[in-house]
N, C-alpha and C positions, 0 to 999 in steps of 0.2 A: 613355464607355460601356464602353471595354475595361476601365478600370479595376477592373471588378464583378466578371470573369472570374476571377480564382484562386479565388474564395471557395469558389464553388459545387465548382470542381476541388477543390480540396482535402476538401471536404465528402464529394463520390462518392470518392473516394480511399482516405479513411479510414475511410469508415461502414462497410465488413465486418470490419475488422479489428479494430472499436470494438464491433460486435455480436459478435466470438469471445470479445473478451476479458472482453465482458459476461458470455456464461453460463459461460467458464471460471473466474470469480471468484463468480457465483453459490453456487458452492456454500462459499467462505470465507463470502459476506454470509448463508446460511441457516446454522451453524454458531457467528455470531459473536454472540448475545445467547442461545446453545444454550447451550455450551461450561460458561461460568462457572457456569451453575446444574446443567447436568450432573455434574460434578468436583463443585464444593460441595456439589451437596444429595444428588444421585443416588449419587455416591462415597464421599462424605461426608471430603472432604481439605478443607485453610482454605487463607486465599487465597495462602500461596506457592506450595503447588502448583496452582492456578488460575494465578498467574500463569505459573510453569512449562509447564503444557500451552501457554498461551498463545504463551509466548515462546519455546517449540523451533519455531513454524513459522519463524518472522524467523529463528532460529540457525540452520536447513535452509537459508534461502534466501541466508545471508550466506556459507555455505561452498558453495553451488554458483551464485551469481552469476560466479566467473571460468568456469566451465567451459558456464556459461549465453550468457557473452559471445563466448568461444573460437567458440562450437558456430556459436552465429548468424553472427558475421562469417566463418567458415571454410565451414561447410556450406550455410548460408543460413538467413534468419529462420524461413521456411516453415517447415522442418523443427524448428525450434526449440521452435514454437510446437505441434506435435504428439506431442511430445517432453513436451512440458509436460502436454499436454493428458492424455496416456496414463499420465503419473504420477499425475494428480491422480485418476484414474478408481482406480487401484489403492490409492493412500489412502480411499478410500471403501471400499474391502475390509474393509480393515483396522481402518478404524471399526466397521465390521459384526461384526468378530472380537470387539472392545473390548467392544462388547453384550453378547455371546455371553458374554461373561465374566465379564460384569456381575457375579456371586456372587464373585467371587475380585478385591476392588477396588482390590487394589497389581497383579496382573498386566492387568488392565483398563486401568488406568492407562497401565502401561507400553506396551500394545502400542497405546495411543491417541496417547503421544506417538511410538509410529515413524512413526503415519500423518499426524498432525501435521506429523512431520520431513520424510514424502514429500511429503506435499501443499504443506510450503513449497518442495521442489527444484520441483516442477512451476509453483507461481506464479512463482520465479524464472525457469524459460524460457518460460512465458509473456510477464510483462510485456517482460521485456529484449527478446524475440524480436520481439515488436509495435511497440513503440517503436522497435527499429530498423528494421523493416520499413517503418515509417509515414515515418521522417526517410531511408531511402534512396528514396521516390517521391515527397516533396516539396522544396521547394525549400528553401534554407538558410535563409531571411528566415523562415521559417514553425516555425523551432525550436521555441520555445515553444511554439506552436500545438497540435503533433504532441505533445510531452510533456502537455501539458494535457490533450488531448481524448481521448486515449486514457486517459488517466487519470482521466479523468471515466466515459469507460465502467465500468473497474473500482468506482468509488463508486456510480454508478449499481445496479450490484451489491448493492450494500451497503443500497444504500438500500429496495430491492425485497425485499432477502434476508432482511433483518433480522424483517421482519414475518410472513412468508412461511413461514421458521424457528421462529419463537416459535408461528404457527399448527401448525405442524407437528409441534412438537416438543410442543405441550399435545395435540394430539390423538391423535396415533399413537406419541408416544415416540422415542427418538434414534434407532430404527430408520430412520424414515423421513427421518432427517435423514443416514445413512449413505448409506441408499441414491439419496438426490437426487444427493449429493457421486460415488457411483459412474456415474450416467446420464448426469448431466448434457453433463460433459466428452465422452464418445462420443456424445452427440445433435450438437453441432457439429464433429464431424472429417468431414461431409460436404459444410459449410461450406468447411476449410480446403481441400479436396481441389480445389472449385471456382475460388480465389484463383490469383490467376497469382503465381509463385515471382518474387521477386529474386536475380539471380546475386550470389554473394560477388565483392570486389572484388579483383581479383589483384595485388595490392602486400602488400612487407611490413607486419606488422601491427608496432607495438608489445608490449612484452610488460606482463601486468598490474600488474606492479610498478609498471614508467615507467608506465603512466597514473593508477595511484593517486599515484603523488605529481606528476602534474599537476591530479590534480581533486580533491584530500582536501581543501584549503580548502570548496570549492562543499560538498565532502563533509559536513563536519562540521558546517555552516551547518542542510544537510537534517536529519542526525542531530538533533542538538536539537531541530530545531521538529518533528521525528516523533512525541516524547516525547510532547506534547499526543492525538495522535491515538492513540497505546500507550495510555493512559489511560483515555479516552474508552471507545474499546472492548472493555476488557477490565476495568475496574471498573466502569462507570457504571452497568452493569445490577445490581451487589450494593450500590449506595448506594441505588437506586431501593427494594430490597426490603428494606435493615435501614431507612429510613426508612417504610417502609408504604406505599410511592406505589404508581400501580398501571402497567402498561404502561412500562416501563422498556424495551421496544423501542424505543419514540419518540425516546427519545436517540438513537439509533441513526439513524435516519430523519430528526432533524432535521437532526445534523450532514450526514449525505450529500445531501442536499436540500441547502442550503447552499452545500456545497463544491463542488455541480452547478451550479447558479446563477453562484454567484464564476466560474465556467471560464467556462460560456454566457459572461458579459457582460467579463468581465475579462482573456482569455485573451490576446490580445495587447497586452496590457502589454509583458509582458518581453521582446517583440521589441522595440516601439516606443520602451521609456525604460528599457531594461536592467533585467535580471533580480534583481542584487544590489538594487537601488532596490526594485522590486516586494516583494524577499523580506523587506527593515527592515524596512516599513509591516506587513506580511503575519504578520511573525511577531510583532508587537507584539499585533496583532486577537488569533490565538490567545491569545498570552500572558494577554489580559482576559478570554477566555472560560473559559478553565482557573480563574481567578479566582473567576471569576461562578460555576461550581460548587463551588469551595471556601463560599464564601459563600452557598449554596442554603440557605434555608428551607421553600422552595416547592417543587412540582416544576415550576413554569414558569419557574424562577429557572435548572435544572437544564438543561431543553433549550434554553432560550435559551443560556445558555452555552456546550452542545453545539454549537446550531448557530452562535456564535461562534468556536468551534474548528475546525468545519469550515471557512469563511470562511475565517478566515484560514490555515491547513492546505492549501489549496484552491492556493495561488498560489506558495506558500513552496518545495515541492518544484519544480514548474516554473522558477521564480525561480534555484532556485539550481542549476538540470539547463541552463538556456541557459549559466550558467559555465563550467560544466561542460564541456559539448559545444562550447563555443567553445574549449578550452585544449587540444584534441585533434585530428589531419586524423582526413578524411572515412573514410579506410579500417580504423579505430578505433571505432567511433561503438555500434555494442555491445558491445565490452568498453567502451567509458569508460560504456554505462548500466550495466552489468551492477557497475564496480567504486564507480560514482555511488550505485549503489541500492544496493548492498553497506552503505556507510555508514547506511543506514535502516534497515536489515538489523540490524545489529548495535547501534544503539543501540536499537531492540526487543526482542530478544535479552537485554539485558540490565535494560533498564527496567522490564518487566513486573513478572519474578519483585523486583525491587530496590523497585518499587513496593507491590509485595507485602506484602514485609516490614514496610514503613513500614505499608500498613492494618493488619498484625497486631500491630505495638508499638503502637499509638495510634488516633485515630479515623479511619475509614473515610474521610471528605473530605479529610484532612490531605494526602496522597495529592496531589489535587490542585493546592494549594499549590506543592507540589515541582515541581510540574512545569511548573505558570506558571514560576516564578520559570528554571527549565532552559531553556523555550523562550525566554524571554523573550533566553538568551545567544543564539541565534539572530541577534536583530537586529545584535550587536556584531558579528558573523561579517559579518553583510551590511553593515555599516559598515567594512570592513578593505577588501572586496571593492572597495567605493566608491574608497576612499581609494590600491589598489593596483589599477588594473584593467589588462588585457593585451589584445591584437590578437589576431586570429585568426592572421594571417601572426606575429606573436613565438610562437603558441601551436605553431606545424607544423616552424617551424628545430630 
């Protein structure tokens, strides 16, 4: 009978910290099937600067993940996470200004990607800050666990956001899509205020350098199979519309549906038969579902493959965050998220606008192709991981 007992702990443990992160990424999931039709049709820019808007949130968040990791492990999550939260409110200003300018559509532009830039600094002390908060009140066994479910909050997000967005954004215009991204984030700082703080641990820390080159293997593994989900998000809605389909949110919504599902039922995988193993399998799924939209005739050809990529997307970052988090001590553990997720960070960053280019030399699905074939190196990564694995006691000497 005792055995039943962590579950539920860890459940009440995580679930506030899984509802902050829900509505502070809310406002990416209402923004994220906006964005691309905004720029393109509203701005009237093609898809490299679409991918650009896109890809300066991930380049915000890949140059303030160390200082995101620093904060949290020195200061404490808590504060991290309010930090994040008070950024992202102020990128919705700035949206609001980008409106405002709407007639003037290169300065429009510009000031959309500062708040882009800011609202990626604040998801990075967001997620970092949570993630660490969540693995310093559960137990080590439960790594995986705690990168998963928390990160299921944030798709949950996504998945809610997406539809919610596109409602929003047909009815009232990106106005309202500014000003969700401004409220949101200060409707839950009454939340954080409520959560009991974790004290930092008073050892020395690592500096980011050493932990990047203990975790840039797990790193690069994530990078790759991220590519499938850069994709997903940020073109599937302009294939939906140069094909004539209708409701191109639904990609959206299946993949996170999906990758909600795969955590619910899958999530302790990578505890129980290691994470490199989980991530092979994991990053193969996507790799097919990337596929299966290159290959779309249909639009159910379309979300099926979407929500193949979430699936397998779903397990891949976990997979390869329990590596991660094993190759680092305890009093490290967000900077090793912070320079872990750095890595997804930056091949965002640059995938979007690079994917870009590919829809604008060629056809729109080609796009996808690339980036099977990308994720697909994912699995080799998780294959090396197999073939060279380390102790937690070799990972701390």
């Amino acid at each position: 009978m005792q055995e039943s007992f962590p579950a539920p702990s860890i459940t009440a443990t995580l679930l506030p910290i899984m509802g902050v992160v829900f509505v502070g990424f809310l406002v990416i999931g209402v923004a994220m099937p906006v964005l691309p039709l905004h720029v393109h049709d509203g701005l009237g820019f093609g898809p490299f600067v679409v991918g650009l808007v896109a890809g300066s949130q991930f380049a915000a968040s890949l140059i303030s993940r160390p200082l995101a990791g620093h904060f949290s492990d020195a200061r404490g999550a808590k504060r991290g996470v309010i930090v994040g939260l008070l950024g992202a409110a102020v990128a919705g200003l700035l949206y609001l200004l980008s409106h405002a300018l709407s007639g003037s559509p290169l300065i429009s532009v510009v000031v959309l990607l500062a708040g882009r830039a800011l609202l990626g600094g604040g998801e990075s002390f967001i997620i970092t800050a949570a993630v660490s908060w969540g693995l310093a009140l559960a137990h080590s066994s439960n790594t995986g666990k705690v990168i998963a479910w928390v990160g299921s909050a944030m798709f949950a997000a996504f998945a809610i956001g997406a539809p919610a967005g596109s409602a929003l954004y047909a009815g009232y215009g990106f106005a309202a899509i500014s000003l969700a991204t401004t409220l949101a984030p200060l409707a839950v700082l009454p939340l954080v205020a409520l959560l009991p703080a974790v004290a930092p641990v008073k050892h020395v820390r690592a500096s980011f350098v050493e932990v990047v080159g203990a975790v840039w293997v797990p790193g690069l593994g994530s990078a790759l199979g991220s590519v499938g989900f850069g994709a997903v998000t940020t073109f599937v809605v302009l294939l939906f519309a140069a094909r004539g389909w209708a409701n191109g949110w639904a990609a959206y919504t299946a993949y996170a549906v999906a990758f909600i599902l795969a955590r619910l039922f899958f999530s302790h995988l990578a505890d129980r038969i290691g994470g490199a193993k989980v991530a092979l399998v994991c990053a193969a799924v996507e790799a097919a579902g990337q596929a299966l939209i290159w290959l779309a005739v249909r639009p159910e050809m379309a979300l099926a493959g979407s929500a193949l990529t979430g699936f397998g997307f779903s397990l891949v970052y976990p997979g390869f965050g329990v590596e991660a988090v094993r190759r680092v001590p305890a009093q490290s553990r967000g900077l090793a998220m912070g320079a872990y997720t750095a890595f997804l960070d930056l091949a965002q960053g640059l995938a979007s606008p690079a994917l870009g280019l590919i829809a604008a030399g060629s056809r729109l699905n080609a796009l996808f192709l690339v980036s099977s074939a990308t994720v697909l190196c994912a699995s080799l990564v998780a294959w090396w991981l197999i073939a060279h694995p380390i102790t937690l006691e070799g990972a701390q000497q």
